[in-house]
C-alpha positions as CSV (number, residue, x, y, z in Angstrom):
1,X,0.0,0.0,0.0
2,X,1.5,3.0,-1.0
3,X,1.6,6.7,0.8
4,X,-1.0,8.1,-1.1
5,X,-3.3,5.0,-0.3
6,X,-3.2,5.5,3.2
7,X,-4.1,9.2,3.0
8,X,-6.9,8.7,1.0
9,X,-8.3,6.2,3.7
10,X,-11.0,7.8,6.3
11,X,-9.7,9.0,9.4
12,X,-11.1,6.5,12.6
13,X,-12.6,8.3,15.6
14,X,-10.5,9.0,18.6
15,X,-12.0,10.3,22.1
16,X,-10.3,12.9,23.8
17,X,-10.3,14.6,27.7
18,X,-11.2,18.1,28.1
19,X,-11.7,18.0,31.9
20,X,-8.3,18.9,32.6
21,X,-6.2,19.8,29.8
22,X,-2.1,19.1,29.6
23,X,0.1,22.0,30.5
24,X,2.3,22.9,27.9
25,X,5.6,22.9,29.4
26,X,7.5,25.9,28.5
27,X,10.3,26.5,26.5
28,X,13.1,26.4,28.7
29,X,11.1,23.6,30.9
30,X,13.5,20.6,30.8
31,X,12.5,17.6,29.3
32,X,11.9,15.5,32.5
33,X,8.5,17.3,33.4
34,X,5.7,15.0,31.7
35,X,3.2,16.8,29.4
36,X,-0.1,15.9,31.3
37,X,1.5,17.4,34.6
38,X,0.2,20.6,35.5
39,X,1.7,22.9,37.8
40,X,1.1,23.3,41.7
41,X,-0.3,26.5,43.3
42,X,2.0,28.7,45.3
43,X,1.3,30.7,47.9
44,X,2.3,34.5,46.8
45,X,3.1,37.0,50.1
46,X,0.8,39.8,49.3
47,X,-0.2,42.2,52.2
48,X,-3.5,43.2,51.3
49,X,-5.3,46.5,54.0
50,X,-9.1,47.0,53.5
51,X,-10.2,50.2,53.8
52,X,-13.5,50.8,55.6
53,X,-16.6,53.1,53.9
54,X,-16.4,55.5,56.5
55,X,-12.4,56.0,56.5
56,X,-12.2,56.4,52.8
57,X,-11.9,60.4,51.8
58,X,-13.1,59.8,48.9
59,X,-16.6,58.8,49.8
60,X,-19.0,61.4,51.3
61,X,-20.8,59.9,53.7
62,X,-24.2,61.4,54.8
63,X,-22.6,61.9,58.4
64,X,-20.4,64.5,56.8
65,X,-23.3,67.1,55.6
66,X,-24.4,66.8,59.4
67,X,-21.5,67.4,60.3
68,X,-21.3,70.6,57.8
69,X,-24.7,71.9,59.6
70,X,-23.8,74.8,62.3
71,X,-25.2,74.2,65.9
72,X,-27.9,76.2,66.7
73,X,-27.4,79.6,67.2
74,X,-28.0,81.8,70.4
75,X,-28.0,85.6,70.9
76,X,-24.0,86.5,72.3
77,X,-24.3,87.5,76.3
78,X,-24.7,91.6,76.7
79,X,-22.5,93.2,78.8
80,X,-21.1,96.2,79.4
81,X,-17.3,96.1,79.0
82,X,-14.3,98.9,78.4
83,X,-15.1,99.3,74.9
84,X,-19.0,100.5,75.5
85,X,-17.9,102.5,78.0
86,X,-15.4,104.4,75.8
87,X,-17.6,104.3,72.9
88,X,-20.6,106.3,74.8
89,X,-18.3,108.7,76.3
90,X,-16.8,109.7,72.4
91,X,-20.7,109.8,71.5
92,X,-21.2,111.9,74.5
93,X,-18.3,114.5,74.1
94,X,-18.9,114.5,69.9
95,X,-23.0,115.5,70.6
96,X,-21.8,118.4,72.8
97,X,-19.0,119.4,70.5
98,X,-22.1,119.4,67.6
99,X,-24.5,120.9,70.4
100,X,-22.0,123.9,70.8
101,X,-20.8,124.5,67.0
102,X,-24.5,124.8,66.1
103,X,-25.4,127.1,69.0
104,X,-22.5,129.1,67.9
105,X,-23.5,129.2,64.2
106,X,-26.7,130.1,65.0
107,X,-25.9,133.7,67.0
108,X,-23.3,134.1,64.6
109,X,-25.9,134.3,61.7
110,X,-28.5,136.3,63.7
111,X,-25.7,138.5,64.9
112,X,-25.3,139.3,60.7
113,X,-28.7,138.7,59.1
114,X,-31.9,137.7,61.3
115,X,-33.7,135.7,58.7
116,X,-30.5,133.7,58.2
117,X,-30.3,133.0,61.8
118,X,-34.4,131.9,61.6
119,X,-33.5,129.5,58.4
120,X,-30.7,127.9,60.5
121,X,-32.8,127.3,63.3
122,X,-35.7,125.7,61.4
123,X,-33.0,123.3,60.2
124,X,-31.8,122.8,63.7
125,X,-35.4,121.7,64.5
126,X,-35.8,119.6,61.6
127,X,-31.6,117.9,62.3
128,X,-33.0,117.2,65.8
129,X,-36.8,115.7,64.9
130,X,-35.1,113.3,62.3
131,X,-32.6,112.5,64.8
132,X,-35.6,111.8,67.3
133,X,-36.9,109.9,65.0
134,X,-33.9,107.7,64.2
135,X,-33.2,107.0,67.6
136,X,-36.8,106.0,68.7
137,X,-36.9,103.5,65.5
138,X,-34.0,101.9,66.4
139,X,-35.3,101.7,70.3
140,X,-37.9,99.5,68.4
141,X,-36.2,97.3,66.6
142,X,-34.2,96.9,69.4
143,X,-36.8,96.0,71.7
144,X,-38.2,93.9,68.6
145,X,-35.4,91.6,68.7
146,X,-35.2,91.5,72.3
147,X,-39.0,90.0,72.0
148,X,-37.8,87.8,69.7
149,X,-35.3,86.1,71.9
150,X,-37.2,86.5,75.0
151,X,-40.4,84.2,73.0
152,X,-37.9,81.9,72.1
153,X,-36.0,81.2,74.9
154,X,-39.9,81.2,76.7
155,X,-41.6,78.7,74.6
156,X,-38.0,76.7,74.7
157,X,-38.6,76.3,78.8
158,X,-42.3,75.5,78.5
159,X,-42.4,73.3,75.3
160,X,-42.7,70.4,77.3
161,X,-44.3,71.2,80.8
162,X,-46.8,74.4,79.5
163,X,-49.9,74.5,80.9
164,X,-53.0,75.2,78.0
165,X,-53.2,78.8,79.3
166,X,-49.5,79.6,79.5
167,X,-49.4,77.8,76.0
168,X,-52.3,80.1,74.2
169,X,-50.4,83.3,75.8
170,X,-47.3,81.9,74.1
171,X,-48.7,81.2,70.8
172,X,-50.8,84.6,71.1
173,X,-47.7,86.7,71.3
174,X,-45.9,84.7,68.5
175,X,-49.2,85.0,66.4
176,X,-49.2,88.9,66.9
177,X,-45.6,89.1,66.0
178,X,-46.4,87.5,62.8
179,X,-49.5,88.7,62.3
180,X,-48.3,91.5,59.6
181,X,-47.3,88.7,57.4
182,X,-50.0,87.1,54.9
183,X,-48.2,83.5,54.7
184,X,-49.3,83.5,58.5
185,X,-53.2,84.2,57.6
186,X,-54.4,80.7,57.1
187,X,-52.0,78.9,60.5
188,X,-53.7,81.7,62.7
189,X,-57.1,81.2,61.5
190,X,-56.8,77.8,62.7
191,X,-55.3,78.6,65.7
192,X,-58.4,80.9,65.9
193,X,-60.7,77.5,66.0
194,X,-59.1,75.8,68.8
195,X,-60.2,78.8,71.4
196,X,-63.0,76.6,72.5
197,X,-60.8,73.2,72.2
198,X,-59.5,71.6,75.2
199,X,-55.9,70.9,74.0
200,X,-53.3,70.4,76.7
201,X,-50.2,72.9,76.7
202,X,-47.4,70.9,74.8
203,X,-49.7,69.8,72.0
204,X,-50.8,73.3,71.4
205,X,-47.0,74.5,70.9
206,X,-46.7,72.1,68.4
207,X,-49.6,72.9,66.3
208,X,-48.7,76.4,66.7
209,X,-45.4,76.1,65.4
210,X,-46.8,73.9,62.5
211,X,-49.3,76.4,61.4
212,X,-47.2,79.1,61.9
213,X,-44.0,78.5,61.4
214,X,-43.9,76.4,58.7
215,X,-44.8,78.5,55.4
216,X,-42.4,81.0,56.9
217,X,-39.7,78.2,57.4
218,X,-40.5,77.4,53.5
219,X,-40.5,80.8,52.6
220,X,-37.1,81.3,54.5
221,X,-35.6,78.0,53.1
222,X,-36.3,79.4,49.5
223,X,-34.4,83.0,50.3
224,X,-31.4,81.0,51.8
225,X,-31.2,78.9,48.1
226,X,-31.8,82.0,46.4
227,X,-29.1,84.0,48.3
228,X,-26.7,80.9,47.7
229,X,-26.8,80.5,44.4
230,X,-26.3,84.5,43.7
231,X,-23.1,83.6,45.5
232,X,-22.2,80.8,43.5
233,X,-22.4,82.9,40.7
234,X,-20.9,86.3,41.2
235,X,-17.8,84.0,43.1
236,X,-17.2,81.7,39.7
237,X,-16.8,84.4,37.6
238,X,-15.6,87.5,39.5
239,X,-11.8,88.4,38.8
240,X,-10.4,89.0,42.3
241,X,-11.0,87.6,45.7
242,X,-11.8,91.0,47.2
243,X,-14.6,91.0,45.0
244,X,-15.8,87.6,45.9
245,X,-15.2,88.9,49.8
246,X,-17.5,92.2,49.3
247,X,-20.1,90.1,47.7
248,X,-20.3,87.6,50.4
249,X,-20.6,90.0,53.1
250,X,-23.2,91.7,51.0
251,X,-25.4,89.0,50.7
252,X,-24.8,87.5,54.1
253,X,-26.4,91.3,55.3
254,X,-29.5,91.4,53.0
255,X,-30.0,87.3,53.7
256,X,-30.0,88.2,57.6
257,X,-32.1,91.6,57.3
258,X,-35.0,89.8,54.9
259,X,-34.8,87.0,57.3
260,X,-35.2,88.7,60.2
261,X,-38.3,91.2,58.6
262,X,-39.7,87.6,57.3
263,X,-40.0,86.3,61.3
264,X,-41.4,89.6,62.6
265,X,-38.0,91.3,63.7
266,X,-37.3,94.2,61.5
267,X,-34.5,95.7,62.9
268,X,-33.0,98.6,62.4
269,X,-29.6,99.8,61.3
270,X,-27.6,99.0,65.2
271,X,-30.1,96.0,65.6
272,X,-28.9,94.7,62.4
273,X,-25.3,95.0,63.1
274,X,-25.9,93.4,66.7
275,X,-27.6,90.6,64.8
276,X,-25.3,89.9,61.6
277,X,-22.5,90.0,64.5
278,X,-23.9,87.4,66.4
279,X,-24.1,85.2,63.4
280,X,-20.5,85.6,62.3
281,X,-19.5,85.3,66.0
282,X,-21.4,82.0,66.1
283,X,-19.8,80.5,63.4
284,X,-17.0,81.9,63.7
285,X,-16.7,79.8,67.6
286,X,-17.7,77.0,65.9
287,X,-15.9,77.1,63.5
288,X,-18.5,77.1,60.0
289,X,-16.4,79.4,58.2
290,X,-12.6,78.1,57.9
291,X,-12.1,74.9,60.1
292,X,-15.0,73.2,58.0
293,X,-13.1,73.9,54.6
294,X,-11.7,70.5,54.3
295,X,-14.9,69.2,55.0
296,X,-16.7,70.4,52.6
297,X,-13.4,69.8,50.1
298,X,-14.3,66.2,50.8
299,X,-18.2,66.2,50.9
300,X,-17.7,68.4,47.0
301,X,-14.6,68.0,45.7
302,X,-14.4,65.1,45.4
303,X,-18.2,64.4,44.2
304,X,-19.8,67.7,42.1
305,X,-17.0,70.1,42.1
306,X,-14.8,67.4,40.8
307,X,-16.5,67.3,37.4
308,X,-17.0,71.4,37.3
309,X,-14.0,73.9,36.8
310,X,-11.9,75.2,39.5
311,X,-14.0,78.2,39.5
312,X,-17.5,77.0,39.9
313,X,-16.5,74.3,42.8
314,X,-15.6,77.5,45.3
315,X,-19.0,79.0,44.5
316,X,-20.7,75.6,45.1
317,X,-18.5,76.1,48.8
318,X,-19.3,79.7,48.6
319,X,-22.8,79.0,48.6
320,X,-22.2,76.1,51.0
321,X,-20.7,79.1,53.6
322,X,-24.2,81.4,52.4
323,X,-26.8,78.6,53.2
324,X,-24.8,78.1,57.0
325,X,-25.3,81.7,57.3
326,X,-28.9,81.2,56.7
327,X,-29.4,78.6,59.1
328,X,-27.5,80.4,61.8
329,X,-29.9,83.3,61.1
330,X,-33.1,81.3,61.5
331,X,-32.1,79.8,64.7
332,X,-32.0,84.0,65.8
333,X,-35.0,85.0,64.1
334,X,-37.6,82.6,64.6
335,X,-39.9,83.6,67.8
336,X,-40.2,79.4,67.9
337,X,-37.6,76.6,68.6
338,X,-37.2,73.9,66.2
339,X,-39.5,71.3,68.2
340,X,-42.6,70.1,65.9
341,X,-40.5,71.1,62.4
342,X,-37.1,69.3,61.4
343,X,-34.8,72.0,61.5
344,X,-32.7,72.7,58.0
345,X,-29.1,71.0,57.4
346,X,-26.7,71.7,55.1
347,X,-28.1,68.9,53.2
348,X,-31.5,70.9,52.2
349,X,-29.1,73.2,50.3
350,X,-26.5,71.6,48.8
351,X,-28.8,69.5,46.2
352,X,-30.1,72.8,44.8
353,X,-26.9,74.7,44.8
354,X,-24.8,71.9,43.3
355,X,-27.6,71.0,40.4
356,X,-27.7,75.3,39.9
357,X,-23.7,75.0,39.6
358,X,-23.8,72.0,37.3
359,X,-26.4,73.3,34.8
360,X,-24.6,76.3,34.8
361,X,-21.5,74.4,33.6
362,X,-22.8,72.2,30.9
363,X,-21.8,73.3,27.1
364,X,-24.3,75.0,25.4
365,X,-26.1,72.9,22.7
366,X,-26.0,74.7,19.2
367,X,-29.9,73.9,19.1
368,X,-29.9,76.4,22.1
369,X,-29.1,79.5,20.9
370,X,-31.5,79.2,18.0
């Protein structure tokens, strides 16, 4: 049979193994190692740490935008130190110094024309009515904010142990102070239907601060956002850091004055500036404004900021440091604790701030300028 024969004849069947196939030995193997022998495992010294959810700084836990959320605030301790003291005797000596140079203008010019003398005294009258004026308004808004704190810190001691008649005097005063405000008219109507309810003391509170405090709370929530995301803004695309410094503090003022008018306050011009420096002081002790800058680094840097430019993650934080001002102000403002309504955290804010600083960012579409 020749070579060609046996090629031509049909190849038989052969069965083969696939449950563990051979190991090829290697190249440089030596010969002795059999072809069906496969290799045995070895144990490779690998140190191997696991890193927990909570210690990675890369993950921003919902613990962290707790953490973010100011204390609440309380009203600074008055006393009356050295500088007070010094600053009413200047006031003192400078309204007799102003007392005499008018008195002396005012012979001077009758001295040399009467009716001159007459026009500077009808202005002297009018100087000292205006200042009359000014002084009684800020007496007001003084004693305004002084009611404020005084309701507070009141309903705070008898939230839990009020008597019903203690509790309707409460919720009478608060109701007054808000009465000036329309998002208040439907809460004290129904307040108005429980007069011939029997409602224990506690339970009354906690309506009252429902119905009353609640659209204001809403109300105040939505000026916070809207004061946050100004300062998002005018941060990410102002030139210089002393502009992104005045801005700040210029917001902070107006968020804390339409804050304070929103809760009944009003205060004037040195009632605002004892206010706005009891919330900087607050946060300041707290530390809110610089020692919580790594914090919120981690909680949006690393998350919404990350994806942004450099300039639009510090006006999400910008706006971080706005909305703590806000809650910091509502803790001073409201006539009512936080009992029956979940007070704000940082966490309220930050959605809205980072989805305003991420639409903000996205490239326009060429369909959207059409």
């Amino acid at each position: 049979m020749t070579d060609r024969d046996a090629s031509s004849q049909p190849r038989k069947p052969r069965s083969f193994s696939v449950d563990e196939p051979a190991a090829r030995p290697s190249p440089g193997a030596s010969g002795t190692r059999a072809a069906g022998k496969t290799r045995k495992p070895a144990a490779i010294p690998v140190t191997v740490e696991m890193t927990m959810e909570q210690d990675d700084p890369f993950l921003s836990q919902p613990g962290d935008l707790d953490a973010l959320t100011p204390p609440p605030a309380t009203p600074r301790p008055r006393r009356l130190g050295a500088g007070k003291i010094l600053a009413a005797s200047l006031g003192f000596l400078l309204a007799l110094t102003l007392g005499i140079w008018t008195d002396t203008l005012i012979r001077s010019l009758f001295e040399r024309i009467a009716w001159l003398g007459w026009a500077a005294t009808a202005a002297a009258a009018i100087a000292a009515l205006a200042l009359l004026a000014l002084v009684i308004r800020e007496i007001i808004g003084i004693r305004r904010l002084a009611k404020v704190a005084h309701l507070r810190e009141a309903i705070t001691a008898k939230a839990n142990s009020a008597t019903a008649r203690e509790a309707r005097a409460l919720a009478a005063e608060v109701s007054g102070l808000v009465g000036v405000n329309p998002l208040t008219a439907r809460g004290r109507k129904n307040l108005a239907a429980l007069d011939d309810e029997i409602i224990d003391g506690p339970h009354y509170l906690a309506f009252a601060e429902r119905e009353l405090m609640n659209p204001l709370d809403q109300q105040a929530r939505q000026l916070t956002v809207n004061a946050a995301k100004r300062v998002s803004v005018v941060t990410a695309v102002s030139p210089r850091a002393f502009v992104d410094l005045a801005y700040v503090g210029f917001e902070a003022v107006r968020l804390i004055r339409a804050l304070a008018e929103l809760y009944g306050g009003r205060p004037g011009t040195i009632g605002m500036i004892r206010l706005f420096r009891d919330v900087i002081a607050h946060l300041a002790v707290t530390g809110a404004i610089a020692a919580g800058d790594s914090l919120i680094q981690q909680v949006v840097g690393h998350g919404v900021a990350a994806k942004l430019s450099a300039r639009l993650g510090e006006g999400v934080i910008n706006g971080l440091m706005t909305a703590r001002i806000g809650i910091s102000a509502m803790d001073l403002c409201r006539p009512m604790p936080f009992k029956a309504l979940k007070r704000p955290g940082i966490g309220d804010f930050m959605s809205d701030i980072a989805n305003f600083a991420s639409k903000g960012a996205k490239p326009a579409k060429p369909e959207d300028g059409l």
